[in-house]
C-alpha positions as CSV (number, residue, x, y, z in Angstrom):
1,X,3.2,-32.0,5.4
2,X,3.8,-28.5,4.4
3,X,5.5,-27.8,1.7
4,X,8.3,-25.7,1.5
5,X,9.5,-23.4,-1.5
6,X,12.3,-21.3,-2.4
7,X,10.6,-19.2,-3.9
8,X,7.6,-18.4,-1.1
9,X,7.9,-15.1,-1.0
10,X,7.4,-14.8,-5.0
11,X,4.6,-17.3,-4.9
12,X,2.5,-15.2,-2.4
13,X,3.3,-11.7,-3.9
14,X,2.0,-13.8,-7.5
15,X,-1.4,-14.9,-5.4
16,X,-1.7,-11.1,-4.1
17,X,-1.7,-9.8,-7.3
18,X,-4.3,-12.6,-8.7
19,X,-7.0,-11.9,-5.9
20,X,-6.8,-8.2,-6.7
21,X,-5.1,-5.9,-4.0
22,X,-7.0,-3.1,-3.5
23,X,-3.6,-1.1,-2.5
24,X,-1.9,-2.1,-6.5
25,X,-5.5,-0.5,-7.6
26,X,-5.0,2.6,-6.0
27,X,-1.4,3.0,-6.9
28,X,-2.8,2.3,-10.6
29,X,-5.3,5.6,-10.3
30,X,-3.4,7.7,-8.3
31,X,-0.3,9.9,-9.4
32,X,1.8,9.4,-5.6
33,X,5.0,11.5,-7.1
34,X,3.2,14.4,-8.3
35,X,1.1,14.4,-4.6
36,X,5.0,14.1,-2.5
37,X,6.7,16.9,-4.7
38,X,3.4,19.1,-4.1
39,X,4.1,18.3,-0.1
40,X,7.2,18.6,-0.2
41,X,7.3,22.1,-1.8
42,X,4.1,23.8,1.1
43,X,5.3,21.9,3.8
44,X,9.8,21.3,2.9
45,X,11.7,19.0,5.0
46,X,13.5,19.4,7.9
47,X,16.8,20.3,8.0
48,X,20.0,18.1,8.2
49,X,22.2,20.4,9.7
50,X,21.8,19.2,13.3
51,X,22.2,15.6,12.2
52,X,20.1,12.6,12.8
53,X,18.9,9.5,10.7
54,X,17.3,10.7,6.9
55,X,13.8,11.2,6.4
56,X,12.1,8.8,4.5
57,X,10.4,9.4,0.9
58,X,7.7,11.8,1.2
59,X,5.9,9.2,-1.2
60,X,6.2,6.3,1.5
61,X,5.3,8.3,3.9
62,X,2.2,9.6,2.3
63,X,1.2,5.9,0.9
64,X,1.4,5.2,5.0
65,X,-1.1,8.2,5.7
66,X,-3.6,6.7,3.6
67,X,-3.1,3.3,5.1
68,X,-3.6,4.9,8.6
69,X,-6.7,6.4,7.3
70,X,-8.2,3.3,5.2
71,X,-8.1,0.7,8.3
72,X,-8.4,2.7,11.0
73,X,-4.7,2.0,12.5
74,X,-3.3,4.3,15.2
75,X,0.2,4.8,14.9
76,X,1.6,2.4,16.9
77,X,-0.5,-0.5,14.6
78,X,1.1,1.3,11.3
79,X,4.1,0.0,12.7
80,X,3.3,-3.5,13.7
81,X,1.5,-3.6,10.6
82,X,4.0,-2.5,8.5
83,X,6.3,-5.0,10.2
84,X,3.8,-7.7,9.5
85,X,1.9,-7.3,6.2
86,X,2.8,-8.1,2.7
87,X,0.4,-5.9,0.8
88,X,0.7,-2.8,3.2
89,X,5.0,-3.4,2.4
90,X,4.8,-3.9,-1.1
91,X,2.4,-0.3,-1.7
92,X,4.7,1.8,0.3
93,X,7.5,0.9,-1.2
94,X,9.0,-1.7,1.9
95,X,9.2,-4.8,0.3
96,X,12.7,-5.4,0.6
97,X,13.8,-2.9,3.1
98,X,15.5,-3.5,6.5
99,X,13.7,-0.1,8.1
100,X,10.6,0.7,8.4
101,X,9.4,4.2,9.8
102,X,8.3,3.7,13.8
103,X,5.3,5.4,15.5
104,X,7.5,8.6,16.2
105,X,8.1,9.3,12.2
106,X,4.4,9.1,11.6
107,X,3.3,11.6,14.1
108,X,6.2,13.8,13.1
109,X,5.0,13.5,9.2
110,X,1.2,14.3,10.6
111,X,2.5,17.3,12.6
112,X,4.7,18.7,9.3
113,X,1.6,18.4,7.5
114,X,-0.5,20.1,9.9
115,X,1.7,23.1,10.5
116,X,2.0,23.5,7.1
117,X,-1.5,23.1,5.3
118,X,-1.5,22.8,1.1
């Protein structure tokens, strides 16, 4: 019988941590702030004036760059594996969010990016 737990979701983030995530290691080393306000001033946001849903943090969305870039994942897999993955959740900053960014906002962050080079 399996055994269930209230507390599941702590126990498995605890076991994460315990086997060593690579993505906690890397947040450790690398100052994500500093790299999202130096994006965010070469390449600034769209405007809001015509409307539409907020942008999401520059830092998520760069954390999600690097993910795309570590494994390989097109965007459509960032997605599902953003959607499905604890680790790839908890370094972008997901963990207990309702909305995570969908193929579009990814290639719309690469393309802001690429017209606008540091």
């Amino acid at each position: 019988m399996i055994k269930e737990s209230l507390f599941a979701a702590e126990e498995r983030e605890a076991k994460l941590n315990k086997l060593g995530d690579t993505l906690q290691l890397l947040e450790q080393h690398v100052d994500f702030a500093a790299l999202a306000a130096a994006i965010d001033q070469a390449a600034p946001r769209p405007s809001l004036e015509r409307g539409g849903r907020r942008p999401f943090p520059t830092e998520l969305m760069v954390k999600a760059l690097i993910i795309q870039q570590l494994y390989n994942l097109s965007d459509e897999q960032m997605e599902y594996q953003l959607l499905d993955r604890l680790s790839f959740q908890r370094f972008v900053g997901l963990r207990h969010s309702s909305q995570i960014p969908d193929r579009t906002t990814f290639w719309t962050f690469r393309e802001r990016l690429q017209r606008n080079p540091l």
